[in-house]
VEXTI-44566 format. One line per field, with one value per residue (C-alpha): x, y, z; residue number from 1; chain. Coordinates in steps of 0.02 Angstrom, whole numbers, plus 32768, in hexadecimal, padded with zeros to 4 digits. Layout:
<atoms>
u: (X:...)
v: (Y:...)
w: (Z:...)
i: (NUM:...)
ch: (A:...)
</atoms>
This chain:
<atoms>
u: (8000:8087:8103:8064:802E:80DC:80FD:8048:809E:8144:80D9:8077:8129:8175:80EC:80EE:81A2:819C:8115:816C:8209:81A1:8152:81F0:824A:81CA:820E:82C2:82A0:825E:830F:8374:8321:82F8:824C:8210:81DA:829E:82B1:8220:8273:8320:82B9:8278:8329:837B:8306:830B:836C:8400:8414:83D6:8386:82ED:8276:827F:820E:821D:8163:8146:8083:8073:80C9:8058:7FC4:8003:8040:7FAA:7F31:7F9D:7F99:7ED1:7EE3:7F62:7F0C:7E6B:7E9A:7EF8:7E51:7E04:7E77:7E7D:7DFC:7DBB:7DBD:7E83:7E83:7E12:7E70:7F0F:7E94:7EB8:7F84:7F83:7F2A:7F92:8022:7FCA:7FB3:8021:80BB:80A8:80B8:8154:819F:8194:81C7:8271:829D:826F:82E4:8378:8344:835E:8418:843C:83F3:8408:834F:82DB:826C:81D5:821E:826E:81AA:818E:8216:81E6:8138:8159:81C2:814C:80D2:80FC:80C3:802A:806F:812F:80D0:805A:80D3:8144:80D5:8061:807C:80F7:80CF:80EA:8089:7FC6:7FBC:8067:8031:7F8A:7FD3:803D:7FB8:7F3D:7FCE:7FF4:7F60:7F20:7FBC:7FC8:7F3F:7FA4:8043:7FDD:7F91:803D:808F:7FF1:7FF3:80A4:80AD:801F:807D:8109:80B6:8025:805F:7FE4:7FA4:7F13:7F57:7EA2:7E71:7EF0:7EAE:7DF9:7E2B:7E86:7DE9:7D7F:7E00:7DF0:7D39:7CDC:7D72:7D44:7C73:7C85:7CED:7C75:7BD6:7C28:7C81:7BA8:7B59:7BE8:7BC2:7B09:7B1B:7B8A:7B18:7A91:7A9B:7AA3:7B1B:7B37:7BE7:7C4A:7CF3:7C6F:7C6F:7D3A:7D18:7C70:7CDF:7D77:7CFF:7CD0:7D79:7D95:7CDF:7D18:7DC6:7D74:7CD8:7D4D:7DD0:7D58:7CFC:7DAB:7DB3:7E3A:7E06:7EA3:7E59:7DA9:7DDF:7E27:7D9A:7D1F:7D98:7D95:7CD2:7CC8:7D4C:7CFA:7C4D:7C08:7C1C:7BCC:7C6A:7D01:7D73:7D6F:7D6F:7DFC:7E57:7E3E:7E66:7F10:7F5B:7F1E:7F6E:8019:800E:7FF9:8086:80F9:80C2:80CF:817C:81B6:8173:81BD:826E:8256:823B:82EA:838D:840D:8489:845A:8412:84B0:8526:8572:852C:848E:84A8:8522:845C:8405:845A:846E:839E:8395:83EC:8377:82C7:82FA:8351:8311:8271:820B:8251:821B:816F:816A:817B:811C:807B:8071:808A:8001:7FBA:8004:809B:813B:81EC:8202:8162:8189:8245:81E4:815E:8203:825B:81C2:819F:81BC:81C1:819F:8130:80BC:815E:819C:80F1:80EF:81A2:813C:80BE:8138:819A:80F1:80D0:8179:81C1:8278:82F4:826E:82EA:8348:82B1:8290:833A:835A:82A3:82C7:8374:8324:828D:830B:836E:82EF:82A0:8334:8372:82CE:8264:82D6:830F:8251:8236:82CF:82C9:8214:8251:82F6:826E:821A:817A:8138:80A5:8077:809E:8006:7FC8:7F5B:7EAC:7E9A:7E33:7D83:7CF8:7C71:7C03:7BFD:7B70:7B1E:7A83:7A78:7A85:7A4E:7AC2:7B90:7C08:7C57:7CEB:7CD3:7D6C:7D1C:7D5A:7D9E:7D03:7C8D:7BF3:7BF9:7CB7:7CB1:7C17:7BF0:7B99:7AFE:7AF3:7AE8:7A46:7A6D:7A0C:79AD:79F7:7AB3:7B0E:7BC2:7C2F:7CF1:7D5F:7DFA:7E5E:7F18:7F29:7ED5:7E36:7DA9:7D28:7C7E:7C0D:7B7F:7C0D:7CAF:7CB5:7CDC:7D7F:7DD3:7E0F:7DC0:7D8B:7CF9:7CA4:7BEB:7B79:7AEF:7A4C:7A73:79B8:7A1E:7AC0:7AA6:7A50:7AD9:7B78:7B04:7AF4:7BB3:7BE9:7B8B:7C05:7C06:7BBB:7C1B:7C14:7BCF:7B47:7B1C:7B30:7B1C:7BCC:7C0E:7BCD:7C2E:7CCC:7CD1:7CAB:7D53)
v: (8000:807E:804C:806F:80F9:813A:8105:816B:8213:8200:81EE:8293:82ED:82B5:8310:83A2:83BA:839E:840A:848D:8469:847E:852F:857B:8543:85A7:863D:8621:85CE:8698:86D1:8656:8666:85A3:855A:8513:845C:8452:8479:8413:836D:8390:839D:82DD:82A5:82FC:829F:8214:816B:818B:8241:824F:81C3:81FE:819D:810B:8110:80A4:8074:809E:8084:80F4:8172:816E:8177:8212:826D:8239:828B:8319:8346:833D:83C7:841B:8417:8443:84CB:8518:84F7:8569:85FE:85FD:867A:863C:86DB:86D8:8614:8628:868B:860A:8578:8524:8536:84F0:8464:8431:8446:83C8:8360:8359:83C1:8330:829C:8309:8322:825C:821A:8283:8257:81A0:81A5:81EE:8176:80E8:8119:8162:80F6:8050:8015:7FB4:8032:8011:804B:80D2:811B:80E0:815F:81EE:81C1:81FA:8294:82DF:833D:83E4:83DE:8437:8443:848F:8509:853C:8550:85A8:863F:865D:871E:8729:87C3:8758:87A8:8766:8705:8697:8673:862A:85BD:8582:855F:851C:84A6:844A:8441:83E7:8377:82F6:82AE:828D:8256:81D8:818D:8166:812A:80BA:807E:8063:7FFE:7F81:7F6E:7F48:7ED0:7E88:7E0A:7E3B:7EED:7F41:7FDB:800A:7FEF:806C:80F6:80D7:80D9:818F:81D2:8187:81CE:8275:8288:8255:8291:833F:830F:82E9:836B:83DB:839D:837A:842E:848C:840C:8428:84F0:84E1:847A:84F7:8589:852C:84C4:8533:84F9:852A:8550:85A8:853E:84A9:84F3:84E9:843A:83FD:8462:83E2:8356:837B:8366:82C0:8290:82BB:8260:81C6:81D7:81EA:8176:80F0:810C:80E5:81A3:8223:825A:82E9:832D:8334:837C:8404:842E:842E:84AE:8505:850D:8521:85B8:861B:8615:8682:8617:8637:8647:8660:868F:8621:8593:85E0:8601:8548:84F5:856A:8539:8488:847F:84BD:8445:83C2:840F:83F3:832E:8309:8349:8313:826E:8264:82A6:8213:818F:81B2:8178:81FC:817A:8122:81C9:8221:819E:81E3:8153:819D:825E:8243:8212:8288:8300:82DC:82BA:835E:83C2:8350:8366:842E:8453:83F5:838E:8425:84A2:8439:8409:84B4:850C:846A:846F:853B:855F:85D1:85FF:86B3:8690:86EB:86A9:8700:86B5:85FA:861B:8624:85AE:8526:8556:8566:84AE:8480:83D6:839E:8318:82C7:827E:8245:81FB:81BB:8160:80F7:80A0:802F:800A:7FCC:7F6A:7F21:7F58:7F43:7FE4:801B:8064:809A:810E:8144:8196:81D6:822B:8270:82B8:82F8:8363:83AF:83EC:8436:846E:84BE:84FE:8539:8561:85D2:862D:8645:86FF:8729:86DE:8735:87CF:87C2:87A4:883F:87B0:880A:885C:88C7:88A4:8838:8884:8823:884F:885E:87DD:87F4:87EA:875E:8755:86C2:864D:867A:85D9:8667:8710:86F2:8777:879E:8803:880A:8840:889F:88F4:897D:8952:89C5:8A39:8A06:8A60:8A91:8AEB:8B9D:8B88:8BBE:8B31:8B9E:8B9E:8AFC:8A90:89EC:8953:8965:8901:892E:899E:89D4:899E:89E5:8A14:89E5:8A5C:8A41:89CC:8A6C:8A48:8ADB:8AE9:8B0A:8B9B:8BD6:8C45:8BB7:8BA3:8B02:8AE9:8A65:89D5:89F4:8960:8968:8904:88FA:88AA:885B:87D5:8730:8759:8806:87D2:87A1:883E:8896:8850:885B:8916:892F:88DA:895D:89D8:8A6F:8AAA:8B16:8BD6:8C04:8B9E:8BCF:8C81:8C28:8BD8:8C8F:8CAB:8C04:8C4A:8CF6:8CAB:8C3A)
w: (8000:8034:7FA8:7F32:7F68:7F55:7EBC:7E91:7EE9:7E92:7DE5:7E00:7E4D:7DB4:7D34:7DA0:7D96:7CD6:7CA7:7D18:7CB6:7C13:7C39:7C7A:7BDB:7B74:7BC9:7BA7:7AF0:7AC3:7AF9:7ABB:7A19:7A1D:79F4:7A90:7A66:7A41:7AF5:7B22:7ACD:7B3D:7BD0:7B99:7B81:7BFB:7C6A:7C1F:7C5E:7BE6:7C37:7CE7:7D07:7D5D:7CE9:7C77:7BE6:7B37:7B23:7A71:7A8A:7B1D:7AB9:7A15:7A88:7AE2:7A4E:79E1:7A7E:7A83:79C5:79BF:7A5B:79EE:7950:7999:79FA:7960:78E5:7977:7952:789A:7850:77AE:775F:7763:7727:76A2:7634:7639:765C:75B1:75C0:7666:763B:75A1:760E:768A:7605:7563:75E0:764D:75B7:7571:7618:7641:7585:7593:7640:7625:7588:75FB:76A5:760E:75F5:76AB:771C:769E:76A6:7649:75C7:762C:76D2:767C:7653:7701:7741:76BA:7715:77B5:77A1:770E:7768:77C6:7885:78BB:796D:7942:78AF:7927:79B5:7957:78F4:7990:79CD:7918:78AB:7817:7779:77A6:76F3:7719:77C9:7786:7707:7777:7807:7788:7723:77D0:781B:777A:7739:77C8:779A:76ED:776B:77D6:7733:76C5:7768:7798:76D4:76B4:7767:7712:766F:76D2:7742:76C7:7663:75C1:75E2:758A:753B:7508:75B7:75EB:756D:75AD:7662:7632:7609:7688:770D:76D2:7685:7711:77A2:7750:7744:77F7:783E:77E6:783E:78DD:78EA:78C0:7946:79C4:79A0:79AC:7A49:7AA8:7A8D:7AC2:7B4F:7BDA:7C64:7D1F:7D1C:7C9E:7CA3:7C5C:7BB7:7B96:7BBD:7B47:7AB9:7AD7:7AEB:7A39:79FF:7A36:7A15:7950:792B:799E:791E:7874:78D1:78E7:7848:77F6:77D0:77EF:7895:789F:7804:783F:78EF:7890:782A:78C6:7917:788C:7881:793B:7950:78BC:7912:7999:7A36:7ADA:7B51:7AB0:7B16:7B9F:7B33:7AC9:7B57:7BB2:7B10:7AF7:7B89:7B87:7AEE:7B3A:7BB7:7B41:7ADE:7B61:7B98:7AD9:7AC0:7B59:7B3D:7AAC:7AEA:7B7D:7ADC:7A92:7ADF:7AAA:7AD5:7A24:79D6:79D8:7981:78E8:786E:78BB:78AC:77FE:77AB:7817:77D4:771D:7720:7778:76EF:766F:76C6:76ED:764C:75C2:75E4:7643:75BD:7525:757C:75A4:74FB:7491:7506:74F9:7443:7405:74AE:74CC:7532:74F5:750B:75C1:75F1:75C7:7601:76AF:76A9:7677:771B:7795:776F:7817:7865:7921:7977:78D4:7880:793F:7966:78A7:78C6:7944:78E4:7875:7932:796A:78B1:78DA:7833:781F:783E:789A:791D:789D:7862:7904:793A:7887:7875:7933:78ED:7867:78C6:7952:78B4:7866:78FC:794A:7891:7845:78C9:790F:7868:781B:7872:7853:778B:7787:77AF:772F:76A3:76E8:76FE:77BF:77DF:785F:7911:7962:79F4:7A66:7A83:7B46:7B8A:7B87:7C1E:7C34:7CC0:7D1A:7CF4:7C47:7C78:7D15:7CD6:7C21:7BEE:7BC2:7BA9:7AFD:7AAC:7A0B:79A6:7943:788F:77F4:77B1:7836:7846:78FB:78D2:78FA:7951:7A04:7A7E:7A93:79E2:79C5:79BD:7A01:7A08:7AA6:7B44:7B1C:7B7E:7B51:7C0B:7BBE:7B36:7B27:7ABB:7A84:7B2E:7BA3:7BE9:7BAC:7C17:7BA0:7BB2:7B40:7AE8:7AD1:7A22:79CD:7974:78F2:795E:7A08:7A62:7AC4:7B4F:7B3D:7B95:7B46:7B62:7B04:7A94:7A47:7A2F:7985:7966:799F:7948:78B8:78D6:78FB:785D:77F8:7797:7752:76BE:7632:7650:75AA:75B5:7681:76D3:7768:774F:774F:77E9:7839:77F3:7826:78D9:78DB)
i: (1:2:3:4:5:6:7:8:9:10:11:12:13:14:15:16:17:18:19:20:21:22:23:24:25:26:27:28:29:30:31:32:33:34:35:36:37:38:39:40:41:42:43:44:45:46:47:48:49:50:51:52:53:54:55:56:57:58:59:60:61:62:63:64:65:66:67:68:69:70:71:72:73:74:75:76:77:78:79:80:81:82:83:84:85:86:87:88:89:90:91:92:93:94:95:96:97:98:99:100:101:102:103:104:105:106:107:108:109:110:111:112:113:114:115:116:117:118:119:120:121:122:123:124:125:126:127:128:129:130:131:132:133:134:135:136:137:138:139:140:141:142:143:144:145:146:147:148:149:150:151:152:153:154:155:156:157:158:159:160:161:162:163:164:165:166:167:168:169:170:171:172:173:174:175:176:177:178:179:180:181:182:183:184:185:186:187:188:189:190:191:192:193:194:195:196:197:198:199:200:201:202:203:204:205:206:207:208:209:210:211:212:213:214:215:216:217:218:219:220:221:222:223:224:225:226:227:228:229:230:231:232:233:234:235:236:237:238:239:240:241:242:243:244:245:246:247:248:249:250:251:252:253:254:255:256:257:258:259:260:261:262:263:264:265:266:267:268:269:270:271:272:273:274:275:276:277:278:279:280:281:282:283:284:285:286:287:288:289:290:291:292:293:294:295:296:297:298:299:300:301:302:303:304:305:306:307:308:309:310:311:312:313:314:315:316:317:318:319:320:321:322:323:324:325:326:327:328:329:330:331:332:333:334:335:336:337:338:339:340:341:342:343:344:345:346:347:348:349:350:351:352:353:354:355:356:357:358:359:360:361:362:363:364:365:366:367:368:369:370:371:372:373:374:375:376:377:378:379:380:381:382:383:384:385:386:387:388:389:390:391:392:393:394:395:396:397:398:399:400:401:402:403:404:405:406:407:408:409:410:411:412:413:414:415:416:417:418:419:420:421:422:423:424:425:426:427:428:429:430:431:432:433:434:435:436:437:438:439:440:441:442:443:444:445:446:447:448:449:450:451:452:453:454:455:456:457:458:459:460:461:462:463:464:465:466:467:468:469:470:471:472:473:474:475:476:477:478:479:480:481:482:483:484:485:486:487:488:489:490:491:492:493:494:495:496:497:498:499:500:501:502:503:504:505:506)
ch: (A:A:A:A:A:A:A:A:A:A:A:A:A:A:A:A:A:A:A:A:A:A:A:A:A:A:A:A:A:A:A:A:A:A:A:A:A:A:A:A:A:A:A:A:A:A:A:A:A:A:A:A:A:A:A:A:A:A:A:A:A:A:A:A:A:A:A:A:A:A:A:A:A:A:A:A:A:A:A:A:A:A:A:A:A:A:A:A:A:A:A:A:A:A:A:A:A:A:A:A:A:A:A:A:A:A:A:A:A:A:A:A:A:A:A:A:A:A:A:A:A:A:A:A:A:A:A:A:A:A:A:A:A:A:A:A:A:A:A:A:A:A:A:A:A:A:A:A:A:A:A:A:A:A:A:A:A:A:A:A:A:A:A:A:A:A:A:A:A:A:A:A:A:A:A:A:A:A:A:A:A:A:A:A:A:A:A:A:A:A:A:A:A:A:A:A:A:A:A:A:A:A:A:A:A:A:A:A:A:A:A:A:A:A:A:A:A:A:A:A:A:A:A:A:A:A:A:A:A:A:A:A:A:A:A:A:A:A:A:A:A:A:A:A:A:A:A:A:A:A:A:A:A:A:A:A:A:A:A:A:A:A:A:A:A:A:A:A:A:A:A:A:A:A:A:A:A:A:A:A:A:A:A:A:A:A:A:A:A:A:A:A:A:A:A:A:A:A:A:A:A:A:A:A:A:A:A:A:A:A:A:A:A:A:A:A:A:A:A:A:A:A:A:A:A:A:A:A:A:A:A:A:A:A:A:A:A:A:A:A:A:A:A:A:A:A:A:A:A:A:A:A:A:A:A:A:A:A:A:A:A:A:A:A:A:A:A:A:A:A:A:A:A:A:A:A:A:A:A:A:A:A:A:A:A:A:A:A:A:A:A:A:A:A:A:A:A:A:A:A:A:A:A:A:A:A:A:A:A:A:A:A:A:A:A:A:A:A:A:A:A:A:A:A:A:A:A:A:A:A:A:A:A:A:A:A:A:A:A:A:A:A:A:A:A:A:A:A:A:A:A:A:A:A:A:A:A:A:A:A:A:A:A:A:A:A:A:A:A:A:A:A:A:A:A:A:A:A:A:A:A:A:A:A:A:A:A:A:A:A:A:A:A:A:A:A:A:A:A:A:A:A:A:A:A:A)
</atoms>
């Protein structure tokens, strides 16, 4: 009893210490100019029985389960902050990238893994597999709080969110033509769009009932919504999963549905599902960093091919994939110069590597250290170049500031009402205007401004500007009525004197 319950204690000392570990590292990884899954990985092996010796992991199966948990967090909580209305426009480059980038990316790696790591053709595709997707997690991790130009950022976001699907489904099929003695090639193709089709279908339906269900149920507590939204992101890869879908593909596309709707409680389920995502972050990479033994990682057979893959995945295959899968969509040299070096890669092609050591495919260790080599290089090399590369190519945008939080009162299934956060857009209607001046919907009543990061207090005669954020408060039956009614924009001055009017006030 005492020895278990001990063992129980040391188990939750243990995660405690690593998780602090893994948020103080974010700190330093900002001055150090380091991506902080890199950091998050040495914490693993540094931890690890070959460095400290505080924990012993090699469970391969315990590791896919973790990391494939935390990249349906990950991806979900990134679908949530992607507006559609920056996607859309590069919506069709992303996806060939996902798509024809990731077929390009594995056929030229698998045709250097052939000579470099002296494999059978078959396991060579295997290897071009796993490394041929960019990572959701290390993309995401990397541009959040960036001012890289709004239309790069998307593609980005939107490319790896979407192309491990692709990844999971050419590592899964070359593993079975490995493995099955007579495969079904038109199997395969059917399978492909099965996967995809109905992962997409699905995500789709799942992501409108998950909104509709979160604005309607009323609950008790406010911290219960965070938690139905997450629900419905497991609820949809187990759905697509089991269906023999892409479930990481329809996760994505429910976030992407649910973050682009009005929500009762956005921000606290933004908010929840950010940091549950960093915390998941952290146990993934650290996981992952505990799975590796840099005492056979960091042999120089081992980091000789790491390296020569490296310069083959970052230099030639992402290039080529890059420049093939974009031609005619609108992206000049510059652009596709920095699309090829933000292809970053980070836990999928880790958590990939351990599929064909489960399958018990041959040089699956092999796979497993080299792919490892392979991410921390381009982690540490890329990911901590791409700002600076971005702003070389003169690709950054303005610098993001941070809306401040907003207010919600406690218990909407109480109150019936909230506070929302509204950023008054370019040309609204309201601009220029003063609050007495304004007719709006009944049952709202304007609580603060905040202007430039000061706090205005509003009167009858405060006058709206470009950019202010205010705090309304509003019953649940007009707040359609009235982000209808701030939405509405100017019209032109020829055609309105009115509009004169509204100018001569700002």
């Amino acid at each position: 009893m005492i020895s278990g319950a001990f063992n129980v204690d040391y188990f939750i000392l243990l995660i405690a210490m690593l998780l602090i570990a893994g948020v103080l590292t974010t700190k330093f990884s900002a001055r150090m100019g380091v991506p902080a899954l890199v950091l998050f990985i040495i914490v693993g092996m540094v931890a690890g029985s070959d460095g400290l010796g505080f924990i012993y992991f090699d469970n391969a199966k315990y590791a896919q389960l973790i990391g494939v948990f935390a990249l349906v967090i990950i991806l979900f909580e990134g679908g949530l902050q992607t507006k559609w209305k920056t996607v859309k426009p590069v919506i069709i480059p992303s996806l060939s990238l996902a798509t024809l980038g990731v077929i390009l990316t594995t056929t030229i790696v698998a045709l250097a893994a052939k000579l470099i790591l002296d494999v059978s053709m078959l396991e060579a595709f295997l290897f071009g597999a796993i490394v041929g997707s960019t990572d959701a997690a290390a993309v995401f991790a990397v541009l959040k709080g960036q001012n890289i130009k709004e239309r790069m950022g998307a593609t980005l976001e939107a490319e790896s969110g979407t192309n491990d699907p692709m990844a999971v489904f050419l590592t899964l099929a070359f593993i079975e033509l490995i493995l099955a003695p007579e495969p079904s090639y038109l199997g395969f193709i059917g399978n492909f769009f099965w996967q995809m089709g109905f992962g997409l279908l699905l995500g789709l339906l799942l992501g409108k009932f998950a909104s509709y269900s979160i604005n309607k149920i009323n609950l008790d507590s406010s911290g219960l919504y965070p938690v139905f939204a997450m629900a419905f992101a497991l609820l949809t890869y187990s759905a697509a999963a089991l269906m023999g879908a892409s479930g990481l593909l329809a996760v994505y596309v429910a976030a992407l549905i649910i973050g682009n709707s009005e929500l009762t409680y956005r921000h606290s389920i933004f908010r929840f599902n950010e940091g549950f995502a960093w915390m998941m972050q952290i146990l993934m990479f650290i996981i992952l960093g505990l799975l590796v033994f840099p005492g056979q990682l960091f042999q120089f057979d081992i980091i000789l091919k790491g390296l020569l893959i490296s310069f083959v995945l970052i230099l030639v295959a992402r290039p080529v994939a890059v420049f093939l899968s974009t031609i005619g969509m609108d992206f000049d040299t510059k652009e596709k110069v920095f699309l090829s070096w933000a292809g970053l890669r980070g836990a999928v092609p880790i958590v990939l590597a351990t599929f064909p050591m489960l399958a018990g495919i041959p040089n699956s260790q092999l796979f497993f250290n080299v792919v490892f080599f392979v991410v921390l290089t381009s982690t540490l090399v890329q990911g901590s170049t791409i700002t600076m590369l971005a702003a070389k190519l003169k690709l950054m945008g303005p610098k993001k500031v941070s809306p401040p939080h907003s207010l919600e009162l406690v218990s909407i299934g109480k109150a019936n009402a909230e506070i929302i956060e509204v950023e008054v857009e370019d040309n609204a209607k309201i601009i220029g205007q003063s609050l007495a001046d304004i007719k709006f919907p009944e049952n709202t009543l304007i609580n603060a401004i905040i202007r430039s990061g000061i706090l205005v207090t509003p009167s009858g005669d405060t006058v709206i500007r470009e950019k202010d954020f205010l705090y309304i408060l509003t019953s649940r039956k007009s707040k359609k009525k009235l982000e209808e009614f701030l939405k509405e924009k100017k019209v032109d001055s020829e055609d309105d004197d009115g509009s004169e009017q509204l100018k001569m006030k700002m």
